[in-house]
FIKOLZA-1660 file (N, C-alpha, C; in steps of 0.1 Angstrom, whole numbers, plus 5000, padded with zeros to 4 digits):
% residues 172
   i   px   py   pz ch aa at
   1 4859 3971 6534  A  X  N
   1 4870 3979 6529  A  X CA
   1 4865 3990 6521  A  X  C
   2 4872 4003 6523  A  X  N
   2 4865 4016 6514  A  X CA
   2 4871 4019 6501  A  X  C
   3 4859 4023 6494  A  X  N
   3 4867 4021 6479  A  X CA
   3 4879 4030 6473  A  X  C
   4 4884 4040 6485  A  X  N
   4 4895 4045 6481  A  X CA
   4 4904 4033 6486  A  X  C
   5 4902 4025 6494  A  X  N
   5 4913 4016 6500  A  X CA
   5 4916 4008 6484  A  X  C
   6 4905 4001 6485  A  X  N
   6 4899 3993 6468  A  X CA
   6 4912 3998 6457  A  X  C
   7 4907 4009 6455  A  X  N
   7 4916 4016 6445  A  X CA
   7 4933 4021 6446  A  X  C
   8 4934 4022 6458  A  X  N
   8 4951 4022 6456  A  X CA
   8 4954 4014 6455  A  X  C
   9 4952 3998 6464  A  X  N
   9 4952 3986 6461  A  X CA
   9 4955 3981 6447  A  X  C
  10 4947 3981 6441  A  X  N
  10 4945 3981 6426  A  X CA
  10 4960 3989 6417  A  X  C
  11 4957 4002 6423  A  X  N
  11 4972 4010 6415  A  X CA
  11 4985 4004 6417  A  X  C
  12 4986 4004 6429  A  X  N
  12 4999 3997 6436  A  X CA
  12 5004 3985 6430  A  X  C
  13 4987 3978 6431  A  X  N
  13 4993 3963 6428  A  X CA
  13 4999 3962 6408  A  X  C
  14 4994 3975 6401  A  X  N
  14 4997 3976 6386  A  X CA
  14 5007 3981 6382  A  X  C
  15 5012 3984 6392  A  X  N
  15 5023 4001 6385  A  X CA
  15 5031 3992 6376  A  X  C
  16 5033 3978 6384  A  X  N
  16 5047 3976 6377  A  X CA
  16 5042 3973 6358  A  X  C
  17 5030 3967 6356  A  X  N
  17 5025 3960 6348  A  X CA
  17 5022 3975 6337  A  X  C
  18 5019 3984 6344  A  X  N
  18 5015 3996 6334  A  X CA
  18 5028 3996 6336  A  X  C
  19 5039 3999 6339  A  X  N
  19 5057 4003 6330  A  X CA
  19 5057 3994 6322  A  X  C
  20 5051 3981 6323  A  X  N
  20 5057 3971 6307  A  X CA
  20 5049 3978 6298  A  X  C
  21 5035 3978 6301  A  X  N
  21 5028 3982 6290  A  X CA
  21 5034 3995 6283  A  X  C
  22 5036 4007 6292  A  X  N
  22 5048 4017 6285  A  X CA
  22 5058 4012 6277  A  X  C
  23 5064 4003 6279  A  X  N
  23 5078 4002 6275  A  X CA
  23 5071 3996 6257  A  X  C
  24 5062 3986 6261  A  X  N
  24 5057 3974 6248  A  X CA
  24 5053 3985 6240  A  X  C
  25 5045 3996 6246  A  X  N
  25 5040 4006 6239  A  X CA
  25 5047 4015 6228  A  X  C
  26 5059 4022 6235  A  X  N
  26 5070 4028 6227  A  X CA
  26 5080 4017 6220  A  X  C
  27 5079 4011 6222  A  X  N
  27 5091 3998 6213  A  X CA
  27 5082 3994 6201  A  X  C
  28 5069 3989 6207  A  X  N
  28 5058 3986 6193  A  X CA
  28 5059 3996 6181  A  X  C
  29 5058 4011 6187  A  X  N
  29 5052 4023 6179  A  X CA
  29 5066 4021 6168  A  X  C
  30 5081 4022 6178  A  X  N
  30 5092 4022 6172  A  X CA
  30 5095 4015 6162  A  X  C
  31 5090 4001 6163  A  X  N
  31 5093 3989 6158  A  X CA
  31 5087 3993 6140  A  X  C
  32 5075 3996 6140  A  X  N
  32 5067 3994 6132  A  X CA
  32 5069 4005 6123  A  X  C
  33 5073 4020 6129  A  X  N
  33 5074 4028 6120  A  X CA
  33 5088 4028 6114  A  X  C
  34 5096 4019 6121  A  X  N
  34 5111 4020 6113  A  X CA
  34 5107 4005 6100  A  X  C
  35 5100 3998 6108  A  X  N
  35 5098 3987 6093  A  X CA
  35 5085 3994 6082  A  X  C
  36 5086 4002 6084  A  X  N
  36 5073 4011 6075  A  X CA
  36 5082 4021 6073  A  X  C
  37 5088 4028 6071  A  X  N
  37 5095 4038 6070  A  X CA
  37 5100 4039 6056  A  X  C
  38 5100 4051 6044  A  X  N
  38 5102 4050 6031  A  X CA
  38 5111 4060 6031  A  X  C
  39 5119 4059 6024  A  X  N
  39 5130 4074 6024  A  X CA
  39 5137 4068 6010  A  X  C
  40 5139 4082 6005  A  X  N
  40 5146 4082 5990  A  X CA
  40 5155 4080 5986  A  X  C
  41 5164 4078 5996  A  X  N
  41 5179 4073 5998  A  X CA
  41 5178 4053 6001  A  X  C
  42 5183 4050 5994  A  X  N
  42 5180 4030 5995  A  X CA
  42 5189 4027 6005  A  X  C
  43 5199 4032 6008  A  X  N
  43 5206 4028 6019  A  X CA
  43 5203 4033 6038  A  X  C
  44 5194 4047 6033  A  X  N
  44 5188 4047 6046  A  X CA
  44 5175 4039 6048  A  X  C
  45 5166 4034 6038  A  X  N
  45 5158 4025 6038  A  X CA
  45 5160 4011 6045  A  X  C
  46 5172 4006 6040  A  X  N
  46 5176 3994 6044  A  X CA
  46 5179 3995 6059  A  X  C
  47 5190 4007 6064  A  X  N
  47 5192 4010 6081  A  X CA
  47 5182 4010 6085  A  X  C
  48 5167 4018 6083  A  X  N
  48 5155 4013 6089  A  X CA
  48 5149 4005 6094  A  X  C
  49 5147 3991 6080  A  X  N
  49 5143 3982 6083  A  X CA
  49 5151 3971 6092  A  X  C
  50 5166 3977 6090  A  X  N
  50 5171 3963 6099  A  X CA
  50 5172 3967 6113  A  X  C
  51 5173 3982 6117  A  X  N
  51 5173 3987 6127  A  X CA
  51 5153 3982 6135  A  X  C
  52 5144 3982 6127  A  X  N
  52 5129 3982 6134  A  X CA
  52 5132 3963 6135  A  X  C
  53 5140 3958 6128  A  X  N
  53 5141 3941 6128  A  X CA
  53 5150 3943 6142  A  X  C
  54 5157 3948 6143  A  X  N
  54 5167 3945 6158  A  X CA
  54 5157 3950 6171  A  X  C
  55 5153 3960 6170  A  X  N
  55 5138 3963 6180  A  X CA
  55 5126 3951 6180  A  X  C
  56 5127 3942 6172  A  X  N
  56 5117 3931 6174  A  X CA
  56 5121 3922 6185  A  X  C
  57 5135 3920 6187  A  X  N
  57 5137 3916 6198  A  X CA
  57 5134 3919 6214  A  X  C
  58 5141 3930 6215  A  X  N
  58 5136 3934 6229  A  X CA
  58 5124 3939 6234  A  X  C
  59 5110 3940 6218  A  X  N
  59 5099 3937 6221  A  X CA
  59 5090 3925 6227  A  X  C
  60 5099 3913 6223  A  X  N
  60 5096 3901 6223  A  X CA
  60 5097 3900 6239  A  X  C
  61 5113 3903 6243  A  X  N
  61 5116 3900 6255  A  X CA
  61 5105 3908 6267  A  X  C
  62 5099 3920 6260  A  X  N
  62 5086 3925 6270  A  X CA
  62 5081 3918 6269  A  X  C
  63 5072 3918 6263  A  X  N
  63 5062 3908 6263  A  X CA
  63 5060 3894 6269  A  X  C
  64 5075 3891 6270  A  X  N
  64 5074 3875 6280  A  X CA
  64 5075 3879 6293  A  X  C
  65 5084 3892 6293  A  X  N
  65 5086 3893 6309  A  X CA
  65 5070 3899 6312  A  X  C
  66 5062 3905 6305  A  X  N
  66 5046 3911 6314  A  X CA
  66 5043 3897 6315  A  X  C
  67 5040 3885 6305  A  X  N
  67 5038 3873 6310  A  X CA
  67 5039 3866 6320  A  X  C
  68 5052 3866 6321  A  X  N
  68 5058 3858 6334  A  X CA
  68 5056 3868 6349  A  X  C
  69 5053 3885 6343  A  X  N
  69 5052 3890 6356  A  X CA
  69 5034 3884 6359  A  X  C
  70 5028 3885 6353  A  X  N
  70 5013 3884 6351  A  X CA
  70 5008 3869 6360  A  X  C
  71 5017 3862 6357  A  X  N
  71 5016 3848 6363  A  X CA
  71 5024 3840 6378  A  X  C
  72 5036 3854 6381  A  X  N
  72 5040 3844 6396  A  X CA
  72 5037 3854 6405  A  X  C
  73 5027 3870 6401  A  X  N
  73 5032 3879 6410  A  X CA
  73 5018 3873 6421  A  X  C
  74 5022 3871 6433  A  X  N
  74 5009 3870 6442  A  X CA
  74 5005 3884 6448  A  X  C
  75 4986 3880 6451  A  X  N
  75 4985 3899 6452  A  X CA
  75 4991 3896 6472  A  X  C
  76 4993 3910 6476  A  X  N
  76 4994 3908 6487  A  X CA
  76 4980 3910 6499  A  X  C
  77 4984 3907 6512  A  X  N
  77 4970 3905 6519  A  X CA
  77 4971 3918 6525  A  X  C
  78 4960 3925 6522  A  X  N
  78 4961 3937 6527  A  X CA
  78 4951 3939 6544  A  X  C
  79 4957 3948 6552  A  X  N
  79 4951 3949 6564  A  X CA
  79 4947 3963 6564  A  X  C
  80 4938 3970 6572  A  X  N
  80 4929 3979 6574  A  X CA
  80 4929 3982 6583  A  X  C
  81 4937 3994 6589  A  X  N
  81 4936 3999 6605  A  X CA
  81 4922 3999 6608  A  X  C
  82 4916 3998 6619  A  X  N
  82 4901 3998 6625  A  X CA
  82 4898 4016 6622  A  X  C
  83 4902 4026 6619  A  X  N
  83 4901 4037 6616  A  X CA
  83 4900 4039 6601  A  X  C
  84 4908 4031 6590  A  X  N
  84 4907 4029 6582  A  X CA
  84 4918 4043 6574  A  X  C
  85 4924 4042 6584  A  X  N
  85 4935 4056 6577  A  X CA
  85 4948 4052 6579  A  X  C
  86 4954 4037 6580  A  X  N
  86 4964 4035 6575  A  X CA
  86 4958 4016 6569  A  X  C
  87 4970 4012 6558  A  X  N
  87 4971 3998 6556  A  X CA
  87 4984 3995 6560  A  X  C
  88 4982 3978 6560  A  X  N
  88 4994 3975 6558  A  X CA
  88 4990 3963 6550  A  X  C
  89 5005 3958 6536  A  X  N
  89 5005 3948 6530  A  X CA
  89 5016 3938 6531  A  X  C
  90 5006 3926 6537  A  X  N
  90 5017 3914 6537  A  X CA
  90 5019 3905 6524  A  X  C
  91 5032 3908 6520  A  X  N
  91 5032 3904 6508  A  X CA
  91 5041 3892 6508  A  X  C
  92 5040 3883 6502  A  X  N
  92 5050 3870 6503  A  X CA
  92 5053 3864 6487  A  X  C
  93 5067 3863 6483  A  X  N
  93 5071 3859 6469  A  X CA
  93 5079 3848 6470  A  X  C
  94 5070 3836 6461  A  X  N
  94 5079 3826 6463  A  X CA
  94 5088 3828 6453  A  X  C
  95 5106 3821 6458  A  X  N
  95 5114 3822 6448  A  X CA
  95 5118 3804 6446  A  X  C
  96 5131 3804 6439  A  X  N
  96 5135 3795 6432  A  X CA
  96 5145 3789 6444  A  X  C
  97 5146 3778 6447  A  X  N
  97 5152 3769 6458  A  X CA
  97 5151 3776 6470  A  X  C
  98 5141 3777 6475  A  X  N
  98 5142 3784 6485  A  X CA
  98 5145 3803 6490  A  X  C
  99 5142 3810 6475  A  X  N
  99 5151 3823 6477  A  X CA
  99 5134 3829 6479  A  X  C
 100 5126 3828 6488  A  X  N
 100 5116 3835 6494  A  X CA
 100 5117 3850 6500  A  X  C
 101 5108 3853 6492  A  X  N
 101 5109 3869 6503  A  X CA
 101 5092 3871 6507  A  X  C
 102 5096 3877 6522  A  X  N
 102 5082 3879 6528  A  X CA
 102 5085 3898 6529  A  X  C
 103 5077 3903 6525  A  X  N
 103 5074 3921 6532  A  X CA
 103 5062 3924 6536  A  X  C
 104 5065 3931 6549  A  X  N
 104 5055 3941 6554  A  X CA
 104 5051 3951 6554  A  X  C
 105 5045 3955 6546  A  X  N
 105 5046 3976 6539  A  X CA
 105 5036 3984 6549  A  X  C
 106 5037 3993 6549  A  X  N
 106 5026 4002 6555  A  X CA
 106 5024 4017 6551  A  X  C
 107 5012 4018 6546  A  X  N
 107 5012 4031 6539  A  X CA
 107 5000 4040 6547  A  X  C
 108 4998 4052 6545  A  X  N
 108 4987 4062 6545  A  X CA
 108 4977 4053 6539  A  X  C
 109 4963 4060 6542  A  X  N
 109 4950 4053 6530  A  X CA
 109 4952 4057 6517  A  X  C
 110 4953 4070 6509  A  X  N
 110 4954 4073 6499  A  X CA
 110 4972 4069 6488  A  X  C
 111 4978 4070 6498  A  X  N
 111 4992 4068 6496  A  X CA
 111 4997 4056 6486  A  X  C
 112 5002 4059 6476  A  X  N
 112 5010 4051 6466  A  X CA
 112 5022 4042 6470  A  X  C
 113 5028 4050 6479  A  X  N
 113 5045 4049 6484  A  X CA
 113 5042 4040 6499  A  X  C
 114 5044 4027 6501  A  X  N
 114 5045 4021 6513  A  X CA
 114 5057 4022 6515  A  X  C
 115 5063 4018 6532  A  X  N
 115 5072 4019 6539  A  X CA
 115 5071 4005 6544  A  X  C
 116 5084 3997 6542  A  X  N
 116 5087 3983 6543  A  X CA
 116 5094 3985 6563  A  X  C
 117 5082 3976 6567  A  X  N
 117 5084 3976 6582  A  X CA
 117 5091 3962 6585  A  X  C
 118 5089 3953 6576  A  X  N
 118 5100 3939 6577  A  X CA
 118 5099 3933 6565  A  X  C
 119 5110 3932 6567  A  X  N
 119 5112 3923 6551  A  X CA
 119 5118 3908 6558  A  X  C
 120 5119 3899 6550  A  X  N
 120 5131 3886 6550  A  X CA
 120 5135 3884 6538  A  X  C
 121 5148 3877 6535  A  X  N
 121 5148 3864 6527  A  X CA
 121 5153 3853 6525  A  X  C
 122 5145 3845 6527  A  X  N
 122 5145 3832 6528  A  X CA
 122 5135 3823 6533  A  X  C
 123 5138 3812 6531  A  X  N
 123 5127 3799 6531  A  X CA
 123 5112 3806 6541  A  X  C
 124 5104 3805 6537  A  X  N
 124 5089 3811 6545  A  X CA
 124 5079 3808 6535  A  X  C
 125 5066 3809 6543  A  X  N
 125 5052 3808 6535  A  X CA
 125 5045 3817 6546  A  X  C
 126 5034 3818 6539  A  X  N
 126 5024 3828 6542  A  X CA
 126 5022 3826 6563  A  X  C
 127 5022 3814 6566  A  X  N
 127 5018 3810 6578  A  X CA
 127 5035 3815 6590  A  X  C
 128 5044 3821 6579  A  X  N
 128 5054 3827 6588  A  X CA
 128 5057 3833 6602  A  X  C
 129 5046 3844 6592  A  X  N
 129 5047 3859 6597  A  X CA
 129 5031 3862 6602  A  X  C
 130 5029 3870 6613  A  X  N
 130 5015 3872 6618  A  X CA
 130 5017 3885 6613  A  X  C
 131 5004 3892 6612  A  X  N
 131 5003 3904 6613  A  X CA
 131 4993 3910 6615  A  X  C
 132 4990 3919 6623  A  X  N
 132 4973 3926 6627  A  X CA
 132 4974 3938 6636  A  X  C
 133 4968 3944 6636  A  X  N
 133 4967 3954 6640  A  X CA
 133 4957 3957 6655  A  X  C
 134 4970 3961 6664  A  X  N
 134 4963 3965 6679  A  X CA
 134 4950 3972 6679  A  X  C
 135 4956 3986 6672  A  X  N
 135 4948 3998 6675  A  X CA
 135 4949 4003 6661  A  X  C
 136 4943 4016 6662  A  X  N
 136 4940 4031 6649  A  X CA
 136 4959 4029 6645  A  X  C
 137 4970 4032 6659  A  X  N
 137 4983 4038 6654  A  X CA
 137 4996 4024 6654  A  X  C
 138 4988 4012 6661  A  X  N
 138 4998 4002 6661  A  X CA
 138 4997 3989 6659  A  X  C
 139 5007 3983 6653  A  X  N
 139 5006 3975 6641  A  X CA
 139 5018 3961 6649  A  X  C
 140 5014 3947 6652  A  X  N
 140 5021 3939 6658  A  X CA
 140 5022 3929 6649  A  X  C
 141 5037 3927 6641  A  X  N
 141 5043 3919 6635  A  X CA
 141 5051 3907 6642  A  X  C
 142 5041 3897 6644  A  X  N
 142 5050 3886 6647  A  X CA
 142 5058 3874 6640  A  X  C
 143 5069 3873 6642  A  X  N
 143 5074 3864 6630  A  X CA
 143 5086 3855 6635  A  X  C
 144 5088 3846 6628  A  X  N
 144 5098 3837 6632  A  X CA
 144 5115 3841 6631  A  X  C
 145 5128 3842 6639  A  X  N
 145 5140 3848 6639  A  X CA
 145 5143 3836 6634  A  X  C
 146 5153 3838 6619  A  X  N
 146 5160 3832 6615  A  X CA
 146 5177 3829 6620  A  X  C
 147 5180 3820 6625  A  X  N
 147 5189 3819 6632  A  X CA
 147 5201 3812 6621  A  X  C
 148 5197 3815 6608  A  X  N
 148 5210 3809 6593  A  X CA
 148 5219 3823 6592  A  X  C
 149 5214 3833 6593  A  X  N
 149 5222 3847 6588  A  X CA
 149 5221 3854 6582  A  X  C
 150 5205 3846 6574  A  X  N
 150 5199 3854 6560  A  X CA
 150 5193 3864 6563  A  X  C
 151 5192 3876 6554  A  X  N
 151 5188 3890 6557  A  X CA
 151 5174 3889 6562  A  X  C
 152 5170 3896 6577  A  X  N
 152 5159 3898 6580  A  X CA
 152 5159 3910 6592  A  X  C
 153 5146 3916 6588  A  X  N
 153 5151 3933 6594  A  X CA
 153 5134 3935 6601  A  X  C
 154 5132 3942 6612  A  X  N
 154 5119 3945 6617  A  X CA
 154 5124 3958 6621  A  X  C
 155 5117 3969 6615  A  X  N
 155 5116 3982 6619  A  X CA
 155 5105 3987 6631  A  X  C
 156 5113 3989 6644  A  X  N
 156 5104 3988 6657  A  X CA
 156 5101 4006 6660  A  X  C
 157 5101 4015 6650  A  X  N
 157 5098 4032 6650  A  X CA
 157 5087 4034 6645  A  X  C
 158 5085 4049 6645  A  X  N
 158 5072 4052 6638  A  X CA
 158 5074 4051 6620  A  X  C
 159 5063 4041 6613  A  X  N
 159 5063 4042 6600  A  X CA
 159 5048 4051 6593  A  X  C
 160 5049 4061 6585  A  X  N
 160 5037 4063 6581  A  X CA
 160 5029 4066 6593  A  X  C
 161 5030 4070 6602  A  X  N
 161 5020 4073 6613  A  X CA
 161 5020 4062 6619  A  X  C
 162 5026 4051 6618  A  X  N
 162 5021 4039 6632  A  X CA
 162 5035 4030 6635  A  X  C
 163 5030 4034 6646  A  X  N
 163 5043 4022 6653  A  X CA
 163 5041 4007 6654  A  X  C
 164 5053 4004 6649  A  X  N
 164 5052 3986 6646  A  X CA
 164 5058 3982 6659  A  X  C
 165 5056 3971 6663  A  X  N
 165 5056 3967 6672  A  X CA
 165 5063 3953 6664  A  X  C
 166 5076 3946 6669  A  X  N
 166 5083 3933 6665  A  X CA
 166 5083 3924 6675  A  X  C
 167 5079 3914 6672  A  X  N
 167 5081 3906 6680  A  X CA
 167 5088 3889 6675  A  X  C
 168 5095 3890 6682  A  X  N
 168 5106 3874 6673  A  X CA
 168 5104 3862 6680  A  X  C
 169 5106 3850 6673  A  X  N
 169 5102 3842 6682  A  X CA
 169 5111 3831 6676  A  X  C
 170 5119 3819 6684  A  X  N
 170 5129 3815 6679  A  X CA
 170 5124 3804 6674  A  X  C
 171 5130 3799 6663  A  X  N
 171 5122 3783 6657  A  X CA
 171 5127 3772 6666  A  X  C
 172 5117 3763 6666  A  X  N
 172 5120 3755 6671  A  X CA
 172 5126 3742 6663  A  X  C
% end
C-alpha cells in the first residue's frame, strides 16, 4: 500500500476524533477562563464562575463521548485498485440488538470525501458482504439480499471513476 494511500487512511479514519478534540479544546479554554475570571463588579464575578461551572458539564459529556468513540469505532478494510488510483472501504458497525450497519465507500487515492456504493442496516458481520476489485475501473460487491425490508441500497453507476458492479444473492 502507498504512503499517500497510508495517510488518508489515517485522516479519514480521525476526522471525527479531531472534531472532539476541537470541541474539548474550545469548552476547556472556556471552562477555565470563566472560572478564572476577576472583574470588579462581585456580581459579574459570581455569573462567571457559575456560568464556567455549567460548561463543566458538557465538557464532561466530550470527553466520554471521544471515549466511547475511541473504543467501538472499528477501523474499516481498505482495498487498493491494482492501479492504485482508487480505494474502497468496507466498513462494518456493530450496533445494539441487532441494529448493524455494513458500508461500502469508494474514493479517489488522494481524496478525503468517499462515495457510499452500498450501505445496509441490519443484522450482518464482516463475512456478509464480498468485496474486490475486477480491474483499475471496477469494483464487484457481492452481498446477501435482505428479504425483512430493512434499508439496503447497492449503487450499480459510475462512483468516483469506477463502476460497481452488485451482485445479490438470496439467503438461504
Amino acid at each position: 500500500m502507498s504512503r499517500a494511500v497510508r495517510i488518508t487512511e489515517f485522516v479519514v479514519f480521525c476526522i471525527p476524533f479531531i472534531k472532539i478534540l476541537v470541541i474539548l479544546g474550545i469548552l476547556g479554554a472556556a471552562t477555565i477562563y470563566l472560572l478564572r475570571a476577576r472583574s470588579m463588579r462581585r456580581w459579574l464575578t459570581v455569573c462567571m464562575r457559575v456560568g464556567g461551572g455549567i460548561l463543566v458539564l458538557p465538557l464532561l459529556v466530550c470527553m466520554l463521548l471521544l471515549v466511547v468513540m475511541a473504543a467501538c469505532t472499528s477501523r474499516p478494510r481498505v482495498l487498493v485498485s491494482p492501479d492504485s488510483k482508487h480505494i474502497a472501504e468496507y466498513s462494518y458497525e456493530a450496533g445494539f440488538l441487532g441494529r448493524d450497519s455494513t458500508y461500502v465507500s469508494v474514493r479517489r487515492e488522494w481524496s478525503l470525501l468517499p462515495v457510499h456504493a452500498y450501505w445496509y442496516s441490519g443484522p450482518s458481520d464482516w463475512s456478509g458482504t464480498e468485496v474486490r476489485w475486477l480491474d483499475n475501473e471496477h469494483l464487484l460487491i457481492h452481498y446477501q439480499k435482505d428479504d425483512r425490508g430493512r434499508p439496503q441500497h447497492c449503487s450499480e453507476n459510475k462512483i468516483a471513476g469506477v463502476f460497481v458492479q452488485c451482485v445479490a444473492e438470496s439467503r438461504r
